[in-house]
N, C-alpha and C positions, 0 to 999 in steps of 0.2 A: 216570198212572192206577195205581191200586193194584194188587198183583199179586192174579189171582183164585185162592181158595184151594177147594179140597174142602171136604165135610164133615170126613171125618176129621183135615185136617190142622187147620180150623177148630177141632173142639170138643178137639181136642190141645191146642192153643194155649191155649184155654183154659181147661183143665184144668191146664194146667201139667204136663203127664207128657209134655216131652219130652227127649230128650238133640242135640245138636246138632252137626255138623261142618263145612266149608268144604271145597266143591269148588271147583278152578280150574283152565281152560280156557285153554291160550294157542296163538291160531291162527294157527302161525308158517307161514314157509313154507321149504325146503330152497336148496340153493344152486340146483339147476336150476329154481326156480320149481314145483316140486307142492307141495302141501298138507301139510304137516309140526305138525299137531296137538300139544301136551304135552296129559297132565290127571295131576292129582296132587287129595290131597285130607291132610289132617291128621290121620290114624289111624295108625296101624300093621302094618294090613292090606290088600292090596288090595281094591280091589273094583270089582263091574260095575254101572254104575248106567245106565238109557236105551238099553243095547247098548253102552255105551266103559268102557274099563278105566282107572281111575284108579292110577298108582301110591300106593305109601303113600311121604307123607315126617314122618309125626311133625312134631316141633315144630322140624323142621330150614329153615321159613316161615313168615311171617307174616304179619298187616295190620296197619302202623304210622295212629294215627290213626282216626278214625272215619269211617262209610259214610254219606255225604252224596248227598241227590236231592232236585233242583229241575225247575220246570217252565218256568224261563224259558230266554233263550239264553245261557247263563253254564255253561262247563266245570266239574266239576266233579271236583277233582284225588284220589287215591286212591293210595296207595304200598304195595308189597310188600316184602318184603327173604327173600331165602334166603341159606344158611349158604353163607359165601365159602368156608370150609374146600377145599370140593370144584370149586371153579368150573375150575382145570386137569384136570380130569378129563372126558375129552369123551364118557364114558358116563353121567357123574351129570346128574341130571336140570338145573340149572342151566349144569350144562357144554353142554349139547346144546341151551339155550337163547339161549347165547352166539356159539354155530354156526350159529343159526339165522336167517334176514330176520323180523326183531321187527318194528323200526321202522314205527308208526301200524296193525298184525295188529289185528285184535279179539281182545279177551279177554274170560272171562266168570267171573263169581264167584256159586255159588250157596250157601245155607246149607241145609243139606240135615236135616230133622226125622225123628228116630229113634226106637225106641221103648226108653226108657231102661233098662229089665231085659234087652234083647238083648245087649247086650256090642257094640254099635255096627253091629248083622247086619242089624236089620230096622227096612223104613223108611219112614215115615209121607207125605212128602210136601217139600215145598221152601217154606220159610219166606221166605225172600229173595233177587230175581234181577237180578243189577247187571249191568251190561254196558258197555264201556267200549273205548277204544283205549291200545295199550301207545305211551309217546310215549320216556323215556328212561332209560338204564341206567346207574348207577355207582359204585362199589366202593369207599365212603370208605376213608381211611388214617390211621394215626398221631393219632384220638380214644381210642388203648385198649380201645377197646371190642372185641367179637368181632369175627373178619372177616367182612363180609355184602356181598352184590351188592343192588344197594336198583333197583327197579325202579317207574319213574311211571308213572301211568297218567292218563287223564281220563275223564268220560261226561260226561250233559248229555242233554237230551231230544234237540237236535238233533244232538250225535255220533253218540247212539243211533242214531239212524235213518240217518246216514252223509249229511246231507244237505249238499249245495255252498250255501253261504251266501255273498253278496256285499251292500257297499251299493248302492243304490238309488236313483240320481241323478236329476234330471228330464228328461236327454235316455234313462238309460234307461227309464225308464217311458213315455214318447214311442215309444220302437222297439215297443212293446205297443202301444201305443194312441198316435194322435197325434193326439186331443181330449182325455186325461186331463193337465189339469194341476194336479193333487193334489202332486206336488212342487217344484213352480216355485217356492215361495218360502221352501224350506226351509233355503235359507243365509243370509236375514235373520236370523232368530233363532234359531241350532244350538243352544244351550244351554236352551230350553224347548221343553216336552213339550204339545203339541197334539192331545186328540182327533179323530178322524177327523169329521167331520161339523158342525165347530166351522168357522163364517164369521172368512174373514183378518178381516173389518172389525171380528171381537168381539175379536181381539186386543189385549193393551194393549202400545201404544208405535209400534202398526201405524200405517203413514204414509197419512197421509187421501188423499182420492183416486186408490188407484189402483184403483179400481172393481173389485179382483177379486174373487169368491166364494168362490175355490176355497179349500180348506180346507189347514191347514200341517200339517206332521206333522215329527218329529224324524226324521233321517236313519236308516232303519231295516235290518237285515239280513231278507233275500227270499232265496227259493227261485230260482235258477234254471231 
């Protein structure tokens, strides 16, 4: 679903009178398990944006690659990198990132629309709100390039929403229901895609007589 915008960030947008920045949110946790929040954003100023204080890191981060969103159930992978310079430093902002329980945190990246004569002060609204899970971190070497901590991430409609995804077997849809047999015959043909409400018998290659109705489907991922 599209994200819903104001008026004013609307006729911004369309106007073309805006300037823009990148806020990011990484919601770590500390070593005894509380809530150990980062947020940084790509100015040179702090600032307070929703009640939280973003540090300023300039262009000492980035996003490698482009921001990709789908509506199927396919991750959809997203990479950061900050300036390795400072990663032994467990007061800089990636240092205390490093200290922190990352692994599978939500993280969140908004683009935040400004009003371009401000000097980056004053701010119209949020152009775009990605949301994702931090998966892994690490600090190539010996390409010559600068030093950088590269940081993956993924989202995906159903990371978004943080939901437990399993396949879908016909004994379990049985422990649901134990007159549904909509997956019974879904290990004959695994490699073709069958509408819901599509008779085995309209199947082609389906084996004559075995009188069943019930309908095939490709082994799918369900909600718990």
């Amino acid at each position: 679903m599209p994200l819903p915008l104001d008026t004013d960030t609307r006729n911004a947008l369309a106007a073309r009178e805006i300037a823009s920045a990148w806020l990011l949110e990484l919601f770590c946790e500390s070593a005894g398990g509380s809530p150990a929040t980062l947020r940084a954003w790509n100015q040179t100023e702090t600032i307070t944006y929703g009640g939280s204080d973003f540090s300023a890191l300039g262009d000492a981060w980035g996003i490698s690659g482009e921001i990709r969103a789908g509506a199927d159930l396919v991750a959809e992978p997203l990479t950061f990198w900050f300036d390795g310079a400072v990663q032994l430093d467990d007061a800089s902002f990636v240092g205390r990132l490093l200290d922190r329980r990352w692994h599978q945190r939500k993280i969140r990246l908004r683009q935040l629309l400004l009003v371009p004569t401000s000097n980056f002060a004053t701010t119209i609204g949020v152009g775009l709100d990605w949301r994702g899970f931090m998966d892994t971190i690490g600090a190539p070497e010996g390409d010559g390039g600068p030093s950088r901590v590269v940081l993956s991430c993924e989202s995906g409609t159903f990371r978004a929403r943080a939901r437990n995804m399993t396949t879908v077997t016909d004994r379990d849809q049985r422990l649901r229901d134990a007159d549904d047999a909509c997956f019974r015959n879904m290990a004959v043909k695994p490699f073709q895609d069958i509408p819901f409400g599509t008779s085995w018998s309209n199947v082609p290659g389906s084996r004559g007589g075995s009188g069943s109705s019930a309908p095939y489907v490709q082994p799918s991922l369900f909600n718990r």
